[in-house]
KERO-116375 format. One record per residue: residue number from 1; residue in three letters; x, y, z of N, C-alpha, C in turn. Coordinates in pm, whole numbers, padded with zeros to 5 digits. Example, Ala and Ser with C-alpha at 12.3 -4.5 7.8 and 13.67 -1.06 7.14 Angstrom:
# KERO-116375
+-----+------+--------+--------+--------+--------+--------+--------+--------+--------+--------+
! pos ! code !     nx !     ny !     nz !    cax !    cay !    caz !     cx !     cy !     cz !
+-----+------+--------+--------+--------+--------+--------+--------+--------+--------+--------+
!   1 !  Ala !  01319 ! -00569 !  00780 !  01230 ! -00450 !  00780 !  01320 ! -00330 !  00780 !
!   2 !  Ser !  01285 ! -00225 !  00708 !  01367 ! -00106 !  00714 !  01290 !  00003 !  00787 !
+-----+------+--------+--------+--------+--------+--------+--------+--------+--------+--------+
***
This chain:
# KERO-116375
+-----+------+--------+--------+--------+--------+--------+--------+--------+--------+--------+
! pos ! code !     nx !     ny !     nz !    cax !    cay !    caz !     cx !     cy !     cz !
+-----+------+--------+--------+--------+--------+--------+--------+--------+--------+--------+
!   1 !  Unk !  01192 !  09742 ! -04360 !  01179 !  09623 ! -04277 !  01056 !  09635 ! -04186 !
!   2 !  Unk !  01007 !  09746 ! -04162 !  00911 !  09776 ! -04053 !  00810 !  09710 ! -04117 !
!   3 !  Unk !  00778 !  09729 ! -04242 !  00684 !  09757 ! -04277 !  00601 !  09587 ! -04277 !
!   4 !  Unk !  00730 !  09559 ! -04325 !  00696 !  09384 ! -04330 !  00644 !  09343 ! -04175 !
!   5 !  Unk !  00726 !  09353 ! -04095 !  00687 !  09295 ! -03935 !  00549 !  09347 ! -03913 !
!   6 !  Unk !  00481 !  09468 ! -03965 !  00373 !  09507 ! -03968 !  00216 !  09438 ! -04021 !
!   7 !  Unk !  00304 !  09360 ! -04136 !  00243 !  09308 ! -04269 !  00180 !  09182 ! -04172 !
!   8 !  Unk !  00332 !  09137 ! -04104 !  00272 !  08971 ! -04018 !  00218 !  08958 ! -03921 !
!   9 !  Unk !  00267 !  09107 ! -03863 !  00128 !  09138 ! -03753 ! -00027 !  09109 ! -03796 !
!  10 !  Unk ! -00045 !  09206 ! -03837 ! -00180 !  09208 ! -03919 ! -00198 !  09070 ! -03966 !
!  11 !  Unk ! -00152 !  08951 ! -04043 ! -00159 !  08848 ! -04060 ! -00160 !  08735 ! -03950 !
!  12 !  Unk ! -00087 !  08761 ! -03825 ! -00113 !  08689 ! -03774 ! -00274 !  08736 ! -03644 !
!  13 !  Unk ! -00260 !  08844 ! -03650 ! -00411 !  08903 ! -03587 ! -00501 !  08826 ! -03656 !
!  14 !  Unk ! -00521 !  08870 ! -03801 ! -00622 !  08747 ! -03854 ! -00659 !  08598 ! -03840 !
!  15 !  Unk ! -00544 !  08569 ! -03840 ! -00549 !  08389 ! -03829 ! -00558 !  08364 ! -03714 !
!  16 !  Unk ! -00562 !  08416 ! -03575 ! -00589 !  08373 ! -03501 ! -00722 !  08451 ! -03447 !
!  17 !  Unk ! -00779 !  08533 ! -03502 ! -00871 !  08606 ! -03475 ! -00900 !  08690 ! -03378 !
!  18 !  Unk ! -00770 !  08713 ! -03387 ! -00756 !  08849 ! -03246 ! -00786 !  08958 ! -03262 !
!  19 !  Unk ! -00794 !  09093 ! -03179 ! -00844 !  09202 ! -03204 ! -00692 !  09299 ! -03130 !
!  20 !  Unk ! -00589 !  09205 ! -03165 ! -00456 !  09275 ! -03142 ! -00331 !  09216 ! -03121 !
!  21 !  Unk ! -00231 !  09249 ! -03197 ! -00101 !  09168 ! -03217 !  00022 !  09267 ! -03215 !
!  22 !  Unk !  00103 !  09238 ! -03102 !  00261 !  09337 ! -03113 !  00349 !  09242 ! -03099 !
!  23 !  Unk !  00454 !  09320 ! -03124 !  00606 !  09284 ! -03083 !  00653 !  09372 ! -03033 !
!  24 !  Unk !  00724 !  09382 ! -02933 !  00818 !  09386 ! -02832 !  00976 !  09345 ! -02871 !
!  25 !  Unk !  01057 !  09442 ! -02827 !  01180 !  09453 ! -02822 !  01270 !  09434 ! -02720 !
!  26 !  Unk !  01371 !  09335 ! -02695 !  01480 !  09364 ! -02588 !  01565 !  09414 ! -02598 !
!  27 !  Unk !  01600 !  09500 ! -02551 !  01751 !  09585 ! -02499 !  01806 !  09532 ! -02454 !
!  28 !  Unk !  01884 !  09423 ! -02471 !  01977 !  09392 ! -02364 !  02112 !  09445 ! -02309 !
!  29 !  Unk !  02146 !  09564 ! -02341 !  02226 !  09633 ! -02309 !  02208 !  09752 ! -02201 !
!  30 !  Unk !  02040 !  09780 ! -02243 !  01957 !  09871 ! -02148 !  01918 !  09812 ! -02053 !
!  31 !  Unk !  01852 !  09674 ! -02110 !  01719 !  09547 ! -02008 !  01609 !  09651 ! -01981 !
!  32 !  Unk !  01578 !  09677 ! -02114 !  01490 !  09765 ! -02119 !  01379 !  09676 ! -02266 !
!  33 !  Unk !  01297 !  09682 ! -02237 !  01136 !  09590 ! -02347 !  01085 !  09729 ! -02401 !
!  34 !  Unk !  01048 !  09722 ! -02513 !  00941 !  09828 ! -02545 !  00851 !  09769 ! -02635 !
!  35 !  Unk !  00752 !  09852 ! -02713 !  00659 !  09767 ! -02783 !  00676 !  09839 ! -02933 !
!  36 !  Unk !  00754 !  09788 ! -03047 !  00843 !  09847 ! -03127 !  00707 !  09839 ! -03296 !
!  37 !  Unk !  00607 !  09747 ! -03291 !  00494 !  09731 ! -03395 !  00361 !  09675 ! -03321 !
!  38 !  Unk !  00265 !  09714 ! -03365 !  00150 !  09671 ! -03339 !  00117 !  09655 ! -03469 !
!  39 !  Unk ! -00020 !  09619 ! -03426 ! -00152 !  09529 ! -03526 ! -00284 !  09603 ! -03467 !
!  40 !  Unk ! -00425 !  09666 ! -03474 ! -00528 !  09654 ! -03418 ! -00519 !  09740 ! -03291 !
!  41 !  Unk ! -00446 !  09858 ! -03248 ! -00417 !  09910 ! -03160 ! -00539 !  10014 ! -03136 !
!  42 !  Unk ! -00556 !  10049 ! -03022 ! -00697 !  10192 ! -02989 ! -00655 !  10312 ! -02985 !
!  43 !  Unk ! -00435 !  10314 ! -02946 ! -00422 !  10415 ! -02940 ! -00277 !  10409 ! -02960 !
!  44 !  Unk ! -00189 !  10556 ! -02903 ! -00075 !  10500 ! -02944 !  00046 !  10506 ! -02806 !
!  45 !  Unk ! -00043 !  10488 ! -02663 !  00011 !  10470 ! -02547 !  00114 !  10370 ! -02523 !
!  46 !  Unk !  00089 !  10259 ! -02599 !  00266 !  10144 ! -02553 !  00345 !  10186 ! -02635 !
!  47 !  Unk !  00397 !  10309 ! -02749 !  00505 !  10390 ! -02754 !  00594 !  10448 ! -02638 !
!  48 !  Unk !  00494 !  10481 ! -02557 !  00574 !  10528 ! -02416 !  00592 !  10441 ! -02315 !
!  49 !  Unk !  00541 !  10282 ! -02347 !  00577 !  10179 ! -02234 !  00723 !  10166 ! -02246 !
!  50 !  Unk !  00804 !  10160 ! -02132 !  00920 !  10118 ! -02100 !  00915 !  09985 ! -02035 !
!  51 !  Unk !  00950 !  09872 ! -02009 !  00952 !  09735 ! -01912 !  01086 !  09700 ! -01888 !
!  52 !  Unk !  01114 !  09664 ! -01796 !  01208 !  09558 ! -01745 !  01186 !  09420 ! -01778 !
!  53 !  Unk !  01273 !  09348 ! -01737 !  01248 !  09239 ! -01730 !  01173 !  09182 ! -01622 !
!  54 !  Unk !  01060 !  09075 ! -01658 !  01024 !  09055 ! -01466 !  00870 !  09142 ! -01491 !
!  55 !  Unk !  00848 !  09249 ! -01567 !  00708 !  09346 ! -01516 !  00695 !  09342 ! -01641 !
!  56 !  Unk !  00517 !  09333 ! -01641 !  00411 !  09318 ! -01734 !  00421 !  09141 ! -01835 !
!  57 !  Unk !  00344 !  09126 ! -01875 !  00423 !  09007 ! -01974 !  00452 !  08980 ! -02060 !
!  58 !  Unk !  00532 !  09131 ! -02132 !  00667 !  09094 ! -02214 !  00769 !  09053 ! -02107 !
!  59 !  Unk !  00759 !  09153 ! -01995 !  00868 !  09103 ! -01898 !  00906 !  08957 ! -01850 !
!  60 !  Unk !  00760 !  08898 ! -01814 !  00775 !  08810 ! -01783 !  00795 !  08684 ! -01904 !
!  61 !  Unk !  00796 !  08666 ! -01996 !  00805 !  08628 ! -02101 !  00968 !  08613 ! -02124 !
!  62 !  Unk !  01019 !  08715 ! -02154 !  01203 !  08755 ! -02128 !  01253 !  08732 ! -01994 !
!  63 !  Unk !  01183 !  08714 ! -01917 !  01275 !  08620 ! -01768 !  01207 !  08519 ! -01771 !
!  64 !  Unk !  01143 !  08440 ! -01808 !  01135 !  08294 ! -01759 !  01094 !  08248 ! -01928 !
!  65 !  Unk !  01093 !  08301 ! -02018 !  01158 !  08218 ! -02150 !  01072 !  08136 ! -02205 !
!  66 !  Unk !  00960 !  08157 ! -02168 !  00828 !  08012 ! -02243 !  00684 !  08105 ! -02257 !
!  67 !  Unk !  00605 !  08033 ! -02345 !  00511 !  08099 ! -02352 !  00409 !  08170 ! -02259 !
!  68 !  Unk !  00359 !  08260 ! -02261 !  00208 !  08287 ! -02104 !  00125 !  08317 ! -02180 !
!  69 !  Unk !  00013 !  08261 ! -02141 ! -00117 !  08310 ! -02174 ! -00158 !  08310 ! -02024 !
!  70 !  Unk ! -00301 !  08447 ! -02053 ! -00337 !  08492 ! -01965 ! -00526 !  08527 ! -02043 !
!  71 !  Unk ! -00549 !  08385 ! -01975 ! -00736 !  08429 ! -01956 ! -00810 !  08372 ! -01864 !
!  72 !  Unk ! -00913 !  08376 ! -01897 ! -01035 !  08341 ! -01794 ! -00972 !  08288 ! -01727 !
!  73 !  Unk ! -00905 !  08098 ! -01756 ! -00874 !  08002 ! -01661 ! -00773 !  08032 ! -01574 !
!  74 !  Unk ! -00700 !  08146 ! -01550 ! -00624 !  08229 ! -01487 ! -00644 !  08262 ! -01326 !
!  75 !  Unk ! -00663 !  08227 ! -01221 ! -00723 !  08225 ! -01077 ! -00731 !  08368 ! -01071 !
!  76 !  Unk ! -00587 !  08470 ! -01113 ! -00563 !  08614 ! -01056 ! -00615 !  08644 ! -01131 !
!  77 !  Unk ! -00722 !  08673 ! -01276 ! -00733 !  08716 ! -01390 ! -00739 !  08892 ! -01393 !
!  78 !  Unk ! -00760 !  08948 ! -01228 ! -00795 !  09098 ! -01251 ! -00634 !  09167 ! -01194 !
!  79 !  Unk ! -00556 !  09070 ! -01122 ! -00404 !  09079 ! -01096 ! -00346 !  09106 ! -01224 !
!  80 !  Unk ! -00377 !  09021 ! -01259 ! -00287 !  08979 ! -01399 ! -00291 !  09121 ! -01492 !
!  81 !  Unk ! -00359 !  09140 ! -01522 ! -00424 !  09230 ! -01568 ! -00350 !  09383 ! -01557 !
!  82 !  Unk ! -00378 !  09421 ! -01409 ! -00345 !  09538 ! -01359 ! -00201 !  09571 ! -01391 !
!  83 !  Unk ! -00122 !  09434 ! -01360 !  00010 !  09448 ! -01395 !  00105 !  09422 ! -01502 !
!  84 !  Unk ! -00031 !  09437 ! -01612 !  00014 !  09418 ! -01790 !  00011 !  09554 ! -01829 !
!  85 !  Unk !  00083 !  09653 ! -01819 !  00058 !  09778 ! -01900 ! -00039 !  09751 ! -02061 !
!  86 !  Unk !  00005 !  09681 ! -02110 ! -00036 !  09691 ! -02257 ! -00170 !  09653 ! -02276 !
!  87 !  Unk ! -00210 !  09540 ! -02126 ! -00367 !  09497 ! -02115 ! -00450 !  09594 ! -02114 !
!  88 !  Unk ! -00387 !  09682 ! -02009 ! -00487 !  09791 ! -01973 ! -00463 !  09931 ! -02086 !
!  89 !  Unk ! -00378 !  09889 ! -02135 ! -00397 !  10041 ! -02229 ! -00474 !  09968 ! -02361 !
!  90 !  Unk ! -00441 !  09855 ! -02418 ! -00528 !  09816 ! -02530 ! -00656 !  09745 ! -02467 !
!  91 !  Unk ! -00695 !  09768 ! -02333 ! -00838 !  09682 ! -02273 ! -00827 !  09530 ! -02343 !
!  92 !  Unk ! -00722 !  09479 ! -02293 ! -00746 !  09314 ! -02358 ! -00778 !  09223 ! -02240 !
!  93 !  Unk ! -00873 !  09159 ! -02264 ! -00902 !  09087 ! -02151 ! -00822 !  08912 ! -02198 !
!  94 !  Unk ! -00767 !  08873 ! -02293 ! -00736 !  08724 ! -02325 ! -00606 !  08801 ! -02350 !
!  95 !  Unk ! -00452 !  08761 ! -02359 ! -00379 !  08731 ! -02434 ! -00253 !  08586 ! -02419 !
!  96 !  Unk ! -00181 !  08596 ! -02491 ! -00061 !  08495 ! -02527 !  00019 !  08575 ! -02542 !
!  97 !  Unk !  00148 !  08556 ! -02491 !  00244 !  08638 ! -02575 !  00360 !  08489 ! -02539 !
!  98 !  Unk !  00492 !  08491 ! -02653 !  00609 !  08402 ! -02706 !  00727 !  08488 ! -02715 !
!  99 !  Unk !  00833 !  08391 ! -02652 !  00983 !  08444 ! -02685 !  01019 !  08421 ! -02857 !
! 100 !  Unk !  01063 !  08516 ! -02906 !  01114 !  08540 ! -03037 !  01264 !  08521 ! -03041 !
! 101 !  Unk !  01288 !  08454 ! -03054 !  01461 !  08371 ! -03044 !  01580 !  08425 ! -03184 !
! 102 !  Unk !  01626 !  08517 ! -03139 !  01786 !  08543 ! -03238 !  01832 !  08455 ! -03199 !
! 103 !  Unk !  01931 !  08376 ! -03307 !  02092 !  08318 ! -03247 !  02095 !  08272 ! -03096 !
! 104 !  Unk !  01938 !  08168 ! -03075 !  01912 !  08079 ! -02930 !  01905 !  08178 ! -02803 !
! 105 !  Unk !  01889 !  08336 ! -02842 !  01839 !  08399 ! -02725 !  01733 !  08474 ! -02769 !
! 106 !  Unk !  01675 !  08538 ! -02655 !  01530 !  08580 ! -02672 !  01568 !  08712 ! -02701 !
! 107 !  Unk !  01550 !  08752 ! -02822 !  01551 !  08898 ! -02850 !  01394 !  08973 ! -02837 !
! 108 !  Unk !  01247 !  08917 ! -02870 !  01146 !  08987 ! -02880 !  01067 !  08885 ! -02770 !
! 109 !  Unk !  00928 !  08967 ! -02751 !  00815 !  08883 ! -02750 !  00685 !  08931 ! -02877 !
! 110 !  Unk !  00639 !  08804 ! -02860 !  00565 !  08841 ! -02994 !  00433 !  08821 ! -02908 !
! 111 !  Unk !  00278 !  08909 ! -02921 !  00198 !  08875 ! -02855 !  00051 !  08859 ! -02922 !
! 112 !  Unk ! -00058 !  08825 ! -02919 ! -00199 !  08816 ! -02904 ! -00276 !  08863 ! -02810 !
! 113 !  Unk ! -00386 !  08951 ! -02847 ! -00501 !  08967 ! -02757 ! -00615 !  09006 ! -02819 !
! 114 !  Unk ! -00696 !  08978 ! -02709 ! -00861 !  08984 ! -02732 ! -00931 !  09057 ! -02653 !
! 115 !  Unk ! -01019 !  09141 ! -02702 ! -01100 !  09250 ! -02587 ! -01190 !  09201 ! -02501 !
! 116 !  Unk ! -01195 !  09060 ! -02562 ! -01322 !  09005 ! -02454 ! -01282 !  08846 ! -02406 !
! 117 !  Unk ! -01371 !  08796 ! -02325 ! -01291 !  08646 ! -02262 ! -01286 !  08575 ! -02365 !
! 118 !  Unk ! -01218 !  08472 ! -02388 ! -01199 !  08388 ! -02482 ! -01039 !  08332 ! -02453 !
! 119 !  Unk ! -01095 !  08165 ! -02482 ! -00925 !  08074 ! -02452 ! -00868 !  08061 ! -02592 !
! 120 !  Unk ! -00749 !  08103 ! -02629 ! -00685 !  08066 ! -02753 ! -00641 !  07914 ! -02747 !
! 121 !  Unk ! -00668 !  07848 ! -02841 ! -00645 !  07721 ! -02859 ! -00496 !  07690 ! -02893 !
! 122 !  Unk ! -00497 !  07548 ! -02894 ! -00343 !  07481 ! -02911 ! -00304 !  07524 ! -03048 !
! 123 !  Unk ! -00422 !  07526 ! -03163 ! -00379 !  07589 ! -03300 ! -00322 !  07696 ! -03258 !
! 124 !  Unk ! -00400 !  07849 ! -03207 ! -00366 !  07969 ! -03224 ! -00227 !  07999 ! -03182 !
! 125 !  Unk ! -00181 !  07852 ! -03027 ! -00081 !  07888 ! -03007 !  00021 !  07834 ! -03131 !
! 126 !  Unk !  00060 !  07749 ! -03167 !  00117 !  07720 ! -03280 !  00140 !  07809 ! -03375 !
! 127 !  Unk !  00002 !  07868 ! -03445 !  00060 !  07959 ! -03495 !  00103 !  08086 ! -03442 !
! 128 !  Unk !  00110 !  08116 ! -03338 !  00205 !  08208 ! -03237 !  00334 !  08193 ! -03277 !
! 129 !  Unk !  00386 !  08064 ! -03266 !  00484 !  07967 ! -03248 !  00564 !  08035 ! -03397 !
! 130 !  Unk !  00519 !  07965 ! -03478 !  00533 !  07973 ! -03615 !  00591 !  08126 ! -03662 !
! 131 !  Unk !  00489 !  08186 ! -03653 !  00525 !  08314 ! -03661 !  00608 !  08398 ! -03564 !
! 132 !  Unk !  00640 !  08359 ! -03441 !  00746 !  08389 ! -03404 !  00901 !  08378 ! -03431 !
! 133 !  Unk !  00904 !  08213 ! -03494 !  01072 !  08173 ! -03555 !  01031 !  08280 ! -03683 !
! 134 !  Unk !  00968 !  08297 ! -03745 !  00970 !  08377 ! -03872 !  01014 !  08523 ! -03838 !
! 135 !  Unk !  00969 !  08555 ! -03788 !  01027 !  08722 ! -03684 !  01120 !  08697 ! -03682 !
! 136 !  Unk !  01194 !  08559 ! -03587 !  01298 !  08611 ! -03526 !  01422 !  08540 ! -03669 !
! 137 !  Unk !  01368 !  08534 ! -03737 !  01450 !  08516 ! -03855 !  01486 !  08662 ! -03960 !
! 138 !  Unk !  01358 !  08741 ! -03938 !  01396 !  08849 ! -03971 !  01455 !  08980 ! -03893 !
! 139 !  Unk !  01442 !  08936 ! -03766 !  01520 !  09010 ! -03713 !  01642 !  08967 ! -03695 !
! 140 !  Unk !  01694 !  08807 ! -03745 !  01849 !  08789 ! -03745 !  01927 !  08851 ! -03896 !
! 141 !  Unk !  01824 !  08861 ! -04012 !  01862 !  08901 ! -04153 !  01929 !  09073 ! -04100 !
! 142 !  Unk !  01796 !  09143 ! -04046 !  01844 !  09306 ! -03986 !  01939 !  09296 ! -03908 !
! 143 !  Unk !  01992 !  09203 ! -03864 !  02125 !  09209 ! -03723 !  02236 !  09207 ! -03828 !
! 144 !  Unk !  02217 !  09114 ! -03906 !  02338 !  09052 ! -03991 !  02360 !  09191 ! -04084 !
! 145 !  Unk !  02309 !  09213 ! -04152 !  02261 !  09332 ! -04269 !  02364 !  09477 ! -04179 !
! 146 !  Unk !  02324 !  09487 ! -04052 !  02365 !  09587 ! -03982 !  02522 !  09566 ! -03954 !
! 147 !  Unk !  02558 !  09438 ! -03942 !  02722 !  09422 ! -03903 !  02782 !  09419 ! -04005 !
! 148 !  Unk !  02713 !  09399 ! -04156 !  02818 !  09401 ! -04326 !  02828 !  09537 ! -04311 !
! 149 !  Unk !  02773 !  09613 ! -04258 !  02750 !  09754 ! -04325 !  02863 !  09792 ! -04300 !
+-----+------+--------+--------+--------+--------+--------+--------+--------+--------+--------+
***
């Protein structure tokens, strides 16, 4: 299964022409986020990110439930920043990241970024969009798959 979520990473890095694409995991038993696949990574430091809910923006993404992007047109843009673990370990200066919806709750975030300024358009978000119900369709097949067993 990894391998696939890997596959759409990388696919969706392309189509939107990013220079980096993850997903993120919720714990909701922990309320604990981690960053469970990448796309385009420099290293392999958000293995050891832990988040809450609320900090960095997977966090914030999983408490307030709608999309964020974070660039230029951003007032705090060097705030913002500081308090994205994943910004500063993959140096992304643009991203987007989306709630990934199991069974009408937010199980992932799915994200985009770019090393340099640049606004992702209403397309790129869409296909954010897109490829997020597709995730979170395969992560409802692995939920289901796990409770026949």
């Amino acid at each position: 299964m990894g391998t696939e979520f890997e596959t759409t990473l990388t696919s969706l890095r392309n189509q939107t022409s990013s220079d980096f694409s993850a997903l993120a995991s919720f714990d909701k038993v922990k309320r604990e986020i981690r960053w469970i696949f990448v796309s385009g990574n420099k290293n392999e430091r958000y293995k050891k990110m832990m988040l809450k809910p609320g900090v960095g923006i997977a966090g914030k993404v999983i408490r307030f439930g709608h999309t964020i992007v974070i660039d230029k047109n951003v007032p705090d843009l060097d705030n913002q920043r500081l308090n994205s673990p994943i910004m500063l370990a993959e140096e992304l200066c643009s991203v987007v990241a989306v709630p990934v919806m199991v069974n009408n709750k937010i199980s992932a975030v799915l994200l985009v970024g770019h090393r340099s300024d640049r606004e992702y358009t209403e397309n790129d978000i869409d296909i954010l969009m897109e490829t997020s119900e597709y995730i979170g369709s395969l992560m409802k097949k692995k939920i289901f798959t796990h409770t026949k067993e």
